[in-house]
PALUMDREN-361729 format. One record per residue (C-alpha): x, y, z; residue in three letters. Coordinates in steps of 0.05 Angstrom, whole numbers, plus 5000, padded with zeros to 4 digits. Example, Ala and Ser with C-alpha at 12.3 -4.5 7.8 and 13.67 -1.06 7.14 Angstrom:
PALUMDREN-361729
524649105156ala527349795143ser
end
This chain:
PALUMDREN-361729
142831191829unk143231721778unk140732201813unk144831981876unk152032011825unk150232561782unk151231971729unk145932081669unk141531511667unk142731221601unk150331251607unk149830951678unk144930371646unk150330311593unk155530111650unk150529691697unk149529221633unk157129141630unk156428901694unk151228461687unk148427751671unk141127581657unk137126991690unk138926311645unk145526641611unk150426141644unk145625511626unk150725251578unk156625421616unk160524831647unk159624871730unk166124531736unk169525041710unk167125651753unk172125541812unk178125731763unk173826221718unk167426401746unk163726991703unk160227251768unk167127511785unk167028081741unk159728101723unk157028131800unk150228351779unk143228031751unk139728481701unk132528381725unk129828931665unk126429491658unk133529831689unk132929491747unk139329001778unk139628681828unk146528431868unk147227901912unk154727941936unk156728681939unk163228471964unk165228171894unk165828871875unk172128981908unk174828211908unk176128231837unk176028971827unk181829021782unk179128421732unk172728911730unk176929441706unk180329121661unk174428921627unk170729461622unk177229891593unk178329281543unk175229621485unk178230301497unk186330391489unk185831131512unk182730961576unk186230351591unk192930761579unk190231351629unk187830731684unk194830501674unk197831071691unk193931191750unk195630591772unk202430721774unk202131441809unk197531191857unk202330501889unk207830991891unk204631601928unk201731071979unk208330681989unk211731421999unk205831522050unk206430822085unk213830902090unk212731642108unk207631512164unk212430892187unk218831202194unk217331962219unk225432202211unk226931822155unk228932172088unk225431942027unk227832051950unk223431901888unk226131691818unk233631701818unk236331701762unk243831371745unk247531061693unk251530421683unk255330571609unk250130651566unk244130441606unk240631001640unk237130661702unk231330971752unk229730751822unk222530831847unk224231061924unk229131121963unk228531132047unk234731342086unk233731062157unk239831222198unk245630762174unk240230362134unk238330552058unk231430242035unk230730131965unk223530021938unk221329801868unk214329901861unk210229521801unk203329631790unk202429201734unk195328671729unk196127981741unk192527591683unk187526991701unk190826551656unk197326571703unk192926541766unk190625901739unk198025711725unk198925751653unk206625781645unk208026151593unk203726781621unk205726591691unk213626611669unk211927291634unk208827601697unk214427241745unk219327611707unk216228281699unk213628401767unk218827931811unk225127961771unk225528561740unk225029081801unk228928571841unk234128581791unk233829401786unk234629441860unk239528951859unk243729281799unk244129961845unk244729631921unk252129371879unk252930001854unk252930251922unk256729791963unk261730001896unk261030621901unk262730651990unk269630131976unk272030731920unk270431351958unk274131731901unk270331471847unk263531671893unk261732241846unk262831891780unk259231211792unk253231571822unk253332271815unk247732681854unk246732081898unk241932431946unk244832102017unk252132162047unk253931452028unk258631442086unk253131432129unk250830812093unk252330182128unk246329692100unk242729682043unk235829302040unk231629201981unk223929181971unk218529031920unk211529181917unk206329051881unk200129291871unk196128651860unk197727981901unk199727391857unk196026871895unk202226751946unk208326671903unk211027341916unk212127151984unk215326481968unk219526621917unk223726071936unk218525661898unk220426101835unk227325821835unk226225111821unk222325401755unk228825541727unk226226221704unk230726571757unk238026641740unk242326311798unk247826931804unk247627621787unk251027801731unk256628211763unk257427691820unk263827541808unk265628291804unk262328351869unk266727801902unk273528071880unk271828801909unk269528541973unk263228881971unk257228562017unk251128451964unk244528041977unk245827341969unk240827191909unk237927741859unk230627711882unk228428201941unk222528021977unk216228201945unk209728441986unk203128751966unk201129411981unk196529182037unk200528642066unk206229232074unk201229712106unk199129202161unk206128992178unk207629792196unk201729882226unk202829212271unk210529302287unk210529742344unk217030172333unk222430312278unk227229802309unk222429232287unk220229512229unk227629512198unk229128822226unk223428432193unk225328712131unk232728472136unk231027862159unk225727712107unk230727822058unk234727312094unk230026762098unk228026772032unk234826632020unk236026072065unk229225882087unk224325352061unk216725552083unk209825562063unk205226092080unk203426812049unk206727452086unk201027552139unk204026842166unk210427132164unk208927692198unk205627182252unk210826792254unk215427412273unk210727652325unk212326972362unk219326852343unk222627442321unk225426972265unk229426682309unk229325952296unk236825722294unk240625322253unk234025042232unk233325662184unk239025382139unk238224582153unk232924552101unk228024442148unk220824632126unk217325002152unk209325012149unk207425742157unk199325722139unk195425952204unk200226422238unk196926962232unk190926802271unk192227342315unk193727872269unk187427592231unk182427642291unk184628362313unk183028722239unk176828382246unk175428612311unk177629312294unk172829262235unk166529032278unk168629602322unk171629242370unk177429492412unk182929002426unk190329032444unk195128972384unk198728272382unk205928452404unk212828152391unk215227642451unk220728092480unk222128202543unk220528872569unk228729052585unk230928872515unk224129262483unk226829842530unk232729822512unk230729842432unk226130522452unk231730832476unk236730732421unk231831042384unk230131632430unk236631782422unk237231702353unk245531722348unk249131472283unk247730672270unk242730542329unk238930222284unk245029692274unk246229642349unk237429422348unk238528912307unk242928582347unk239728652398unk233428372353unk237427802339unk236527472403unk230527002416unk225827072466unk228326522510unk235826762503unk233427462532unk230627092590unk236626572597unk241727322590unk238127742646unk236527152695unk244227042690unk245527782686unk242427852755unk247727372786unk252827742745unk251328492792unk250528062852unk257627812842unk260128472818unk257628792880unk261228382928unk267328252896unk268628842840unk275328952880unk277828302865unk282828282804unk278427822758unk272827802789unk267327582739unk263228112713unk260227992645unk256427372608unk256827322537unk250727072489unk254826752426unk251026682369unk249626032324unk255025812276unk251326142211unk250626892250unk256127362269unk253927792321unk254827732398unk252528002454unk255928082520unk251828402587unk257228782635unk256229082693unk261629492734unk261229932790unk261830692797unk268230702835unk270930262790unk268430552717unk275330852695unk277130192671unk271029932640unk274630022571unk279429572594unk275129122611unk270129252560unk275929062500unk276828382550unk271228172540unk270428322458unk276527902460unk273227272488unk267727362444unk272227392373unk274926742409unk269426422375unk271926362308unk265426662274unk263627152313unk266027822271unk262328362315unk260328422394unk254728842425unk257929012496unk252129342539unk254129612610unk250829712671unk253430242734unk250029752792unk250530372834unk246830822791unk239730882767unk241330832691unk235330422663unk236130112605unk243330212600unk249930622618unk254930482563unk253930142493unk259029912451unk260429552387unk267029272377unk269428862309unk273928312297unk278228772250unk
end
Protein backbone atom coordinates (compact mmCIF):
# COMPACT_ATOMS: atom_id res chain seq x y z
CA UNK A 1 0.00 0.00 0.00
CA UNK A 2 2.85 2.35 0.52
CA UNK A 3 4.39 1.75 -2.24
CA UNK A 4 1.04 1.70 -4.26
CA UNK A 5 0.15 5.65 -2.49
CA UNK A 6 3.45 7.00 -2.30
CA UNK A 7 2.36 7.08 1.56
CA UNK A 8 5.62 6.35 3.80
CA UNK A 9 5.07 3.29 5.67
CA UNK A 10 5.20 4.41 9.14
CA UNK A 11 2.94 7.43 8.60
CA UNK A 12 0.47 5.19 6.66
CA UNK A 13 0.67 2.49 9.75
CA UNK A 14 0.10 5.53 11.92
CA UNK A 15 -3.42 6.08 10.06
CA UNK A 16 -4.38 2.22 9.52
CA UNK A 17 -4.23 1.96 13.49
CA UNK A 18 -6.70 4.89 13.64
CA UNK A 19 -8.73 2.86 11.78
CA UNK A 20 -8.47 -0.11 13.50
CA UNK A 21 -9.69 -2.54 16.31
CA UNK A 22 -7.79 -5.59 17.57
CA UNK A 23 -9.32 -9.21 18.05
CA UNK A 24 -11.12 -9.13 21.82
CA UNK A 25 -11.22 -5.11 22.04
CA UNK A 26 -15.07 -4.90 22.05
CA UNK A 27 -15.38 -7.93 24.77
CA UNK A 28 -16.69 -5.54 27.30
CA UNK A 29 -18.71 -3.52 25.11
CA UNK A 30 -22.55 -3.87 25.45
CA UNK A 31 -23.98 -5.75 22.03
CA UNK A 32 -27.17 -4.00 22.59
CA UNK A 33 -25.93 -0.99 22.05
CA UNK A 34 -24.09 -1.39 18.59
CA UNK A 35 -27.25 -0.79 16.40
CA UNK A 36 -27.31 3.02 17.67
CA UNK A 37 -23.40 3.26 18.17
CA UNK A 38 -21.51 0.60 16.68
CA UNK A 39 -17.47 1.26 16.81
CA UNK A 40 -17.01 -0.81 13.49
CA UNK A 41 -18.57 2.21 11.85
CA UNK A 42 -15.62 4.32 11.98
CA UNK A 43 -13.02 1.80 12.86
CA UNK A 44 -13.82 -0.73 9.73
CA UNK A 45 -10.59 -2.50 10.13
CA UNK A 46 -8.98 -5.53 12.40
CA UNK A 47 -5.32 -4.98 13.17
CA UNK A 48 -4.06 -8.53 12.71
CA UNK A 49 -0.07 -7.19 13.61
CA UNK A 50 2.96 -7.16 12.33
CA UNK A 51 1.31 -4.13 9.87
CA UNK A 52 -0.95 -6.25 8.57
CA UNK A 53 -5.19 -5.39 8.57
CA UNK A 54 -7.43 -6.98 7.46
CA UNK A 55 -11.20 -5.52 6.39
CA UNK A 56 -14.20 -7.32 6.13
CA UNK A 57 -16.81 -4.65 4.86
CA UNK A 58 -14.99 -2.25 2.52
CA UNK A 59 -18.17 -0.56 1.91
CA UNK A 60 -18.20 0.89 5.59
CA UNK A 61 -15.62 3.09 4.31
CA UNK A 62 -17.86 5.22 2.45
CA UNK A 63 -21.22 4.58 4.61
CA UNK A 64 -19.98 6.46 7.40
CA UNK A 65 -17.24 8.35 5.67
CA UNK A 66 -17.82 11.62 7.17
CA UNK A 67 -17.88 10.13 11.01
CA UNK A 68 -14.33 8.69 9.85
CA UNK A 69 -13.24 12.05 9.14
CA UNK A 70 -14.31 13.56 11.81
CA UNK A 71 -12.48 11.38 13.98
CA UNK A 72 -9.47 11.22 12.66
CA UNK A 73 -9.31 15.37 12.41
CA UNK A 74 -10.57 15.39 16.18
CA UNK A 75 -7.22 16.03 17.60
CA UNK A 76 -6.10 18.57 15.04
CA UNK A 77 -8.03 22.14 14.91
CA UNK A 78 -5.89 23.21 11.87
CA UNK A 79 -6.98 20.36 9.83
CA UNK A 80 -10.37 20.10 10.90
CA UNK A 81 -10.71 23.93 10.02
CA UNK A 82 -9.06 23.25 6.36
CA UNK A 83 -11.64 19.81 5.99
CA UNK A 84 -14.28 22.29 6.85
CA UNK A 85 -13.64 24.49 4.40
CA UNK A 86 -13.36 22.04 1.80
CA UNK A 87 -16.37 20.94 2.62
CA UNK A 88 -18.04 23.92 1.97
CA UNK A 89 -16.29 24.76 -1.55
CA UNK A 90 -16.81 21.47 -2.62
CA UNK A 91 -21.25 21.17 -2.03
CA UNK A 92 -21.32 24.49 -3.71
CA UNK A 93 -19.12 23.87 -6.89
CA UNK A 94 -21.20 20.53 -7.32
CA UNK A 95 -24.67 22.10 -6.81
CA UNK A 96 -23.42 24.93 -9.43
CA UNK A 97 -22.45 21.84 -11.66
CA UNK A 98 -25.78 19.77 -11.03
CA UNK A 99 -27.81 22.85 -11.66
CA UNK A 100 -25.41 23.76 -14.54
CA UNK A 101 -25.56 20.34 -16.25
CA UNK A 102 -29.57 20.41 -15.54
CA UNK A 103 -30.61 23.56 -16.89
CA UNK A 104 -28.16 24.21 -20.07
CA UNK A 105 -29.57 28.17 -20.69
CA UNK A 106 -30.05 28.98 -17.32
CA UNK A 107 -27.98 31.83 -15.71
CA UNK A 108 -26.33 31.09 -12.48
CA UNK A 109 -24.98 33.77 -9.74
CA UNK A 110 -22.80 32.89 -6.68
CA UNK A 111 -22.78 34.81 -3.30
CA UNK A 112 -24.96 37.86 -3.53
CA UNK A 113 -24.48 40.00 -1.33
CA UNK A 114 -27.45 42.58 0.11
CA UNK A 115 -28.46 44.37 3.01
CA UNK A 116 -31.54 44.72 5.16
CA UNK A 117 -30.52 48.01 7.62
CA UNK A 118 -27.76 46.90 9.29
CA UNK A 119 -27.56 43.26 8.44
CA UNK A 120 -25.42 42.46 5.50
CA UNK A 121 -26.87 39.10 4.11
CA UNK A 122 -25.23 36.53 1.32
CA UNK A 123 -27.04 34.05 -0.82
CA UNK A 124 -25.21 30.86 -1.89
CA UNK A 125 -26.66 30.56 -5.69
CA UNK A 126 -28.77 31.96 -7.60
CA UNK A 127 -30.45 30.10 -11.02
CA UNK A 128 -32.41 32.33 -13.38
CA UNK A 129 -34.67 29.93 -15.39
CA UNK A 130 -36.82 31.96 -17.69
CA UNK A 131 -39.57 33.70 -15.52
CA UNK A 132 -38.40 31.39 -12.60
CA UNK A 133 -35.54 32.51 -10.01
CA UNK A 134 -34.01 29.47 -8.00
CA UNK A 135 -32.63 30.32 -4.82
CA UNK A 136 -30.26 27.67 -3.24
CA UNK A 137 -28.78 27.62 0.33
CA UNK A 138 -26.22 25.17 0.51
CA UNK A 139 -24.96 23.80 4.16
CA UNK A 140 -22.28 21.51 4.48
CA UNK A 141 -22.24 21.20 8.01
CA UNK A 142 -21.80 17.28 10.00
CA UNK A 143 -24.62 15.81 11.46
CA UNK A 144 -23.59 14.57 15.06
CA UNK A 145 -24.49 10.84 16.21
CA UNK A 146 -25.97 12.03 19.25
CA UNK A 147 -28.86 13.80 17.13
CA UNK A 148 -29.04 10.75 14.75
CA UNK A 149 -29.91 8.88 17.77
CA UNK A 150 -32.45 11.67 18.70
CA UNK A 151 -30.95 13.51 21.49
CA UNK A 152 -32.96 16.85 21.49
CA UNK A 153 -31.00 19.26 22.49
CA UNK A 154 -28.23 18.39 19.65
CA UNK A 155 -31.02 17.44 17.27
CA UNK A 156 -32.78 21.06 17.89
CA UNK A 157 -29.26 22.60 17.38
CA UNK A 158 -28.67 20.87 13.98
CA UNK A 159 -32.61 21.38 12.95
CA UNK A 160 -31.98 24.93 13.28
CA UNK A 161 -28.63 25.37 11.75
CA UNK A 162 -28.95 23.28 8.73
CA UNK A 163 -33.06 23.47 8.15
CA UNK A 164 -33.94 26.85 9.51
CA UNK A 165 -31.35 28.94 9.00
CA UNK A 166 -30.80 28.77 5.04
CA UNK A 167 -34.55 28.38 4.80
CA UNK A 168 -35.00 31.47 6.64
CA UNK A 169 -32.02 33.32 4.46
CA UNK A 170 -33.79 32.28 1.33
CA UNK A 171 -36.84 33.18 2.68
CA UNK A 172 -35.63 36.75 4.00
CA UNK A 173 -34.51 37.58 0.18
CA UNK A 174 -37.49 35.63 -1.95
CA UNK A 175 -39.61 38.81 0.29
CA UNK A 176 -37.14 41.04 -0.57
CA UNK A 177 -37.87 40.29 -4.05
CA UNK A 178 -41.40 40.01 -4.46
CA UNK A 179 -40.74 43.76 -2.51
CA UNK A 180 -38.54 44.79 -4.51
CA UNK A 181 -40.89 43.85 -8.23
CA UNK A 182 -44.41 45.70 -6.35
CA UNK A 183 -41.83 49.10 -5.91
CA UNK A 184 -40.15 49.15 -9.20
CA UNK A 185 -38.67 52.59 -8.11
CA UNK A 186 -37.26 51.53 -5.02
CA UNK A 187 -35.57 48.36 -7.34
CA UNK A 188 -32.06 49.82 -7.04
CA UNK A 189 -32.11 50.76 -3.35
CA UNK A 190 -33.59 47.52 -1.79
CA UNK A 191 -31.29 45.37 -3.89
CA UNK A 192 -28.81 47.12 -5.61
CA UNK A 193 -26.65 45.06 -8.27
CA UNK A 194 -29.34 42.45 -8.23
CA UNK A 195 -27.79 40.37 -11.08
CA UNK A 196 -31.35 39.42 -13.09
CA UNK A 197 -33.98 41.94 -14.66
CA UNK A 198 -36.46 41.40 -11.87
CA UNK A 199 -39.19 42.14 -14.33
CA UNK A 200 -38.54 39.11 -15.86
CA UNK A 201 -39.13 37.50 -12.56
CA UNK A 202 -42.49 35.93 -12.16
CA UNK A 203 -41.71 32.98 -9.43
CA UNK A 204 -39.41 32.60 -6.99
CA UNK A 205 -38.60 29.02 -5.56
CA UNK A 206 -36.38 28.21 -2.79
CA UNK A 207 -33.94 25.28 -2.13
CA UNK A 208 -31.72 23.75 0.52
CA UNK A 209 -29.04 21.33 0.43
CA UNK A 210 -27.15 19.62 2.39
CA UNK A 211 -24.29 17.90 2.29
CA UNK A 212 -25.01 15.04 4.73
CA UNK A 213 -28.61 13.38 4.96
CA UNK A 214 -30.24 13.66 8.39
CA UNK A 215 -31.71 10.28 8.49
CA UNK A 216 -35.12 11.52 6.59
CA UNK A 217 -36.24 14.62 8.38
CA UNK A 218 -35.07 16.97 5.84
CA UNK A 219 -37.52 15.67 3.62
CA UNK A 220 -40.37 15.76 6.14
CA UNK A 221 -40.02 18.71 7.70
CA UNK A 222 -43.52 18.81 8.39
CA UNK A 223 -42.53 16.47 11.30
CA UNK A 224 -40.20 19.47 12.50
CA UNK A 225 -43.21 21.62 13.08
CA UNK A 226 -44.95 19.80 15.80
CA UNK A 227 -41.35 20.15 17.70
CA UNK A 228 -42.16 23.65 18.28
CA UNK A 229 -38.63 24.55 17.29
CA UNK A 230 -39.96 26.14 13.99
CA UNK A 231 -41.52 29.60 14.26
CA UNK A 232 -45.17 29.48 12.77
CA UNK A 233 -44.88 32.97 10.58
CA UNK A 234 -42.13 34.78 9.24
CA UNK A 235 -41.30 37.62 10.89
CA UNK A 236 -42.26 40.21 8.25
CA UNK A 237 -45.52 38.24 7.41
CA UNK A 238 -47.63 40.72 8.18
CA UNK A 239 -45.56 43.21 6.11
CA UNK A 240 -45.85 40.74 3.38
CA UNK A 241 -49.71 40.65 3.54
CA UNK A 242 -50.32 44.43 3.44
CA UNK A 243 -48.03 44.84 0.20
CA UNK A 244 -49.64 42.08 -1.58
CA UNK A 245 -46.61 40.37 -2.32
CA UNK A 246 -46.93 36.37 -3.07
CA UNK A 247 -44.30 34.70 -0.47
CA UNK A 248 -44.00 30.84 0.44
CA UNK A 249 -46.53 29.95 2.75
CA UNK A 250 -44.24 28.73 5.75
CA UNK A 251 -40.46 29.78 6.26
CA UNK A 252 -38.85 26.32 5.58
CA UNK A 253 -37.88 25.41 1.83
CA UNK A 254 -37.55 21.97 1.09
CA UNK A 255 -34.35 20.44 2.02
CA UNK A 256 -32.54 17.58 -0.17
CA UNK A 257 -29.08 16.03 -0.08
CA UNK A 258 -26.61 16.44 -2.55
CA UNK A 259 -27.28 13.02 -4.02
CA UNK A 260 -30.91 12.83 -3.74
CA UNK A 261 -30.78 16.31 -5.95
CA UNK A 262 -28.42 14.81 -8.53
CA UNK A 263 -30.72 11.73 -9.20
CA UNK A 264 -33.88 13.76 -9.45
CA UNK A 265 -32.03 15.80 -12.53
CA UNK A 266 -30.64 13.05 -13.87
CA UNK A 267 -34.21 11.13 -13.77
CA UNK A 268 -36.58 14.13 -14.89
CA UNK A 269 -36.34 14.03 -18.48
CA UNK A 270 -36.60 17.85 -19.46
CA UNK A 271 -36.52 21.39 -17.80
CA UNK A 272 -40.32 21.54 -17.69
CA UNK A 273 -40.34 18.72 -15.02
CA UNK A 274 -37.44 19.63 -13.42
CA UNK A 275 -38.93 23.18 -12.36
CA UNK A 276 -42.33 21.66 -11.52
CA UNK A 277 -41.23 19.12 -8.92
CA UNK A 278 -39.50 21.71 -7.24
CA UNK A 279 -42.59 24.01 -6.95
CA UNK A 280 -44.64 21.53 -6.09
CA UNK A 281 -42.42 20.03 -3.39
CA UNK A 282 -42.47 23.23 -1.85
CA UNK A 283 -46.13 23.02 -1.92
CA UNK A 284 -46.70 19.75 -0.36
CA UNK A 285 -44.56 20.27 2.35
CA UNK A 286 -46.82 22.91 3.08
CA UNK A 287 -50.04 21.24 2.84
CA UNK A 288 -49.15 17.67 2.69
CA UNK A 289 -48.90 15.01 5.41
CA UNK A 290 -46.47 11.95 4.16
CA UNK A 291 -43.95 9.59 5.12
CA UNK A 292 -41.15 8.65 3.02
CA UNK A 293 -37.53 10.16 2.23
CA UNK A 294 -37.19 12.23 -1.22
CA UNK A 295 -36.36 9.14 -3.51
CA UNK A 296 -40.22 8.23 -2.63
CA UNK A 297 -41.10 11.47 -3.54
CA UNK A 298 -39.54 11.53 -6.53
CA UNK A 299 -41.43 7.98 -7.13
CA UNK A 300 -44.36 9.14 -6.25
CA UNK A 301 -44.04 12.04 -8.94
CA UNK A 302 -43.01 9.73 -11.60
CA UNK A 303 -46.59 8.09 -11.15
CA UNK A 304 -48.68 11.01 -10.25
CA UNK A 305 -47.19 14.09 -11.17
CA UNK A 306 -48.33 15.21 -7.57
CA UNK A 307 -51.44 15.31 -8.66
CA UNK A 308 -53.58 13.85 -5.96
CA UNK A 309 -56.55 16.39 -5.43
CA UNK A 310 -58.10 17.81 -2.71
CA UNK A 311 -56.61 14.88 -0.87
CA UNK A 312 -53.28 16.98 -0.71
CA UNK A 313 -54.89 19.46 1.75
CA UNK A 314 -57.65 17.07 3.56
CA UNK A 315 -55.01 15.85 5.92
CA UNK A 316 -54.99 12.73 4.45
CA UNK A 317 -51.71 10.70 4.97
CA UNK A 318 -50.03 9.65 2.95
CA UNK A 319 -47.56 6.50 3.30
CA UNK A 320 -44.73 7.23 0.87
CA UNK A 321 -42.00 4.31 1.84
CA UNK A 322 -41.50 2.01 -1.30
CA UNK A 323 -42.11 4.36 -4.20
CA UNK A 324 -39.18 4.39 -5.47
CA UNK A 325 -38.81 0.85 -6.38
CA UNK A 326 -38.34 1.75 -9.76
CA UNK A 327 -35.99 4.46 -9.52
CA UNK A 328 -34.22 1.99 -6.98
CA UNK A 329 -33.91 -1.03 -9.43
CA UNK A 330 -32.64 1.07 -12.47
CA UNK A 331 -29.33 2.66 -10.49
CA UNK A 332 -28.77 -0.72 -9.59
CA UNK A 333 -29.02 -2.04 -12.87
CA UNK A 334 -26.93 0.79 -14.29
CA UNK A 335 -24.38 -0.11 -11.64
CA UNK A 336 -24.22 -4.02 -12.54
CA UNK A 337 -23.90 -2.71 -16.05
CA UNK A 338 -27.11 -3.25 -17.00
CA UNK A 339 -28.93 -1.14 -19.59
CA UNK A 340 -32.50 -0.31 -18.90
CA UNK A 341 -34.98 2.35 -19.91
CA UNK A 342 -35.27 5.34 -17.42
CA UNK A 343 -38.63 5.20 -15.39
CA UNK A 344 -40.64 8.11 -17.02
CA UNK A 345 -43.42 10.41 -15.79
CA UNK A 346 -47.18 9.08 -16.80
CA UNK A 347 -47.96 11.77 -19.46
CA UNK A 348 -49.38 11.34 -22.38
CA UNK A 349 -47.24 11.74 -25.32
CA UNK A 350 -49.41 15.16 -26.73
CA UNK A 351 -49.11 16.97 -23.41
CA UNK A 352 -45.12 15.73 -23.07
CA UNK A 353 -44.98 17.21 -26.74
CA UNK A 354 -46.42 19.92 -26.11
CA UNK A 355 -43.96 20.69 -22.90
CA UNK A 356 -40.77 19.99 -25.55
CA UNK A 357 -41.91 22.49 -27.60
CA UNK A 358 -42.53 25.34 -25.20
CA UNK A 359 -39.19 24.78 -24.51
CA UNK A 360 -37.72 24.55 -28.03
CA UNK A 361 -39.00 27.66 -28.31
CA UNK A 362 -37.89 29.04 -25.31
CA UNK A 363 -40.17 32.49 -25.37
CA UNK A 364 -40.64 34.62 -22.13
CA UNK A 365 -42.63 32.53 -19.22
CA UNK A 366 -42.88 29.07 -21.09
CA UNK A 367 -41.82 27.67 -18.24
CA UNK A 368 -45.20 29.13 -16.46
CA UNK A 369 -47.37 28.05 -19.36
CA UNK A 370 -45.51 24.03 -18.41
CA UNK A 371 -46.64 24.10 -15.31
CA UNK A 372 -49.93 24.36 -16.09
CA UNK A 373 -49.86 22.24 -18.28
CA UNK A 374 -47.94 19.91 -15.49
CA UNK A 375 -50.76 20.50 -13.36
CA UNK A 376 -52.99 18.16 -14.95
CA UNK A 377 -53.07 14.44 -13.94
CA UNK A 378 -52.55 11.74 -16.02
CA UNK A 379 -56.17 10.67 -16.29
CA UNK A 380 -57.39 14.33 -16.93
CA UNK A 381 -54.99 14.43 -20.08
CA UNK A 382 -56.66 11.34 -21.28
CA UNK A 383 -60.34 12.45 -20.19
CA UNK A 384 -59.19 16.34 -22.21
CA UNK A 385 -57.96 14.75 -25.60
CA UNK A 386 -60.56 11.85 -25.86
CA UNK A 387 -63.10 14.79 -25.54
CA UNK A 388 -60.93 17.08 -27.54
CA UNK A 389 -61.30 14.67 -30.51
CA UNK A 390 -65.16 15.10 -30.47
CA UNK A 391 -64.52 18.79 -30.02
CA UNK A 392 -62.63 18.99 -34.09
CA UNK A 393 -65.16 16.53 -35.27
CA UNK A 394 -67.85 18.99 -34.28
CA UNK A 395 -65.85 21.95 -35.34
CA UNK A 396 -65.42 20.53 -38.72
CA UNK A 397 -68.91 20.10 -39.54
CA UNK A 398 -70.46 22.88 -38.02
CA UNK A 399 -67.62 25.81 -37.55
CA UNK A 400 -70.15 27.99 -39.65
CA UNK A 401 -72.73 27.76 -37.23
CA UNK A 402 -72.92 30.94 -34.81
CA UNK A 403 -72.12 29.02 -31.50
CA UNK A 404 -71.22 26.13 -32.55
CA UNK A 405 -69.24 24.35 -29.71
CA UNK A 406 -65.63 24.42 -30.10
CA UNK A 407 -63.64 24.23 -26.91
CA UNK A 408 -63.81 22.01 -23.50
CA UNK A 409 -62.49 23.43 -20.51
CA UNK A 410 -60.47 21.32 -17.65
CA UNK A 411 -61.38 23.44 -14.30
CA UNK A 412 -59.20 22.84 -11.67
CA UNK A 413 -59.98 21.65 -7.91
CA UNK A 414 -61.23 24.23 -5.48
CA UNK A 415 -57.58 24.77 -3.70
CA UNK A 416 -55.72 25.44 -7.47
CA UNK A 417 -56.19 28.37 -9.73
CA UNK A 418 -55.28 27.44 -13.05
CA UNK A 419 -57.41 26.21 -16.01
CA UNK A 420 -57.09 24.81 -19.01
CA UNK A 421 -59.28 25.13 -22.00
CA UNK A 422 -58.47 22.90 -25.56
CA UNK A 423 -59.89 25.05 -28.76
CA UNK A 424 -59.90 24.17 -31.94
CA UNK A 425 -61.01 26.53 -34.95
CA UNK A 426 -60.64 26.29 -38.49
CA UNK A 427 -58.43 28.11 -41.00
CA UNK A 428 -61.15 29.99 -42.74
CA UNK A 429 -62.44 30.94 -39.74
CA UNK A 430 -59.08 31.98 -37.57
CA UNK A 431 -59.64 35.87 -37.75
CA UNK A 432 -61.86 35.53 -34.88
CA UNK A 433 -60.23 33.09 -32.70
CA UNK A 434 -59.45 36.06 -30.24
CA UNK A 435 -62.91 36.53 -29.98
CA UNK A 436 -63.51 33.45 -29.28
CA UNK A 437 -60.48 32.73 -27.41
CA UNK A 438 -61.52 35.76 -24.60
CA UNK A 439 -65.18 33.60 -24.67
CA UNK A 440 -63.98 31.07 -23.49
CA UNK A 441 -61.41 32.67 -20.59
CA UNK A 442 -64.67 34.12 -19.62
CA UNK A 443 -66.43 30.85 -18.81
CA UNK A 444 -63.52 29.68 -17.14
CA UNK A 445 -63.16 32.89 -14.49
CA UNK A 446 -66.96 31.82 -14.13
CA UNK A 447 -65.67 29.52 -11.67
CA UNK A 448 -65.11 31.71 -8.84
CA UNK A 449 -61.44 30.39 -8.18
CA UNK A 450 -60.12 30.04 -11.11
CA UNK A 451 -57.62 33.35 -11.45
CA UNK A 452 -55.69 32.25 -14.71
CA UNK A 453 -56.64 30.06 -18.01
CA UNK A 454 -54.30 28.16 -20.34
CA UNK A 455 -56.23 28.51 -23.80
CA UNK A 456 -54.38 26.08 -26.34
CA UNK A 457 -55.61 26.14 -30.07
CA UNK A 458 -55.68 23.87 -32.74
CA UNK A 459 -56.05 24.91 -36.92
CA UNK A 460 -57.97 21.33 -37.72
CA UNK A 461 -56.96 22.13 -41.24
CA UNK A 462 -53.43 22.49 -40.72
CA UNK A 463 -50.59 20.25 -39.73
CA UNK A 464 -49.52 22.22 -36.57
CA UNK A 465 -48.50 19.42 -34.06
CA UNK A 466 -48.48 20.15 -30.83
CA UNK A 467 -50.21 23.35 -31.12
CA UNK A 468 -51.17 26.63 -33.24
CA UNK A 469 -51.93 29.36 -30.72
CA UNK A 470 -51.19 29.53 -26.90
CA UNK A 471 -52.54 31.84 -24.62
CA UNK A 472 -52.76 32.81 -21.06
CA UNK A 473 -55.39 35.01 -20.00
CA UNK A 474 -56.01 36.35 -16.13
CA UNK A 475 -58.92 37.15 -14.15
CA UNK A 476 -57.61 40.83 -13.69
Amino acid sequence: MSKETGIPADKLCSTLDKLSICFGALAGNKAEYFFLDNPVWTKPLIKIGDGRFFCAIPQVFFSFIFPIFDKLLSDSPQAKSAYQKRRADFLEKEIRAIFSKSFPHCEIFAGYKWKDGDNEYENDLLVKVDSHLILVEAKSGAISWQALRGAPDRMKRHVDELLYAPSNQSYRLSNRIYESKANAQEQFNLLPNFPFNLDEIKTVLRLSVTLEDFAFIQTNLHLIKETGWIPEDHPNLHLIKETGWIPEDHPLAPCMHLADLEVIFDMLESTPQKIHYLKRRSELEANMNYMGDELDLLGFYLKTGFNIGVSEFNKDHFMLTGMSKKVDEYYTALDNGIQRKRPQQKMTNWWRDICMKLEVRGFHQWSDIANILLGFSFSEQLKAEASFKRIKKHVLKFWQQDGHLCSIIITPSKYKFDAMALYAFRDRDKERRKERMENIAAQAFAISHVKRCLILGVNIDKDQYPYSIIAVYFND
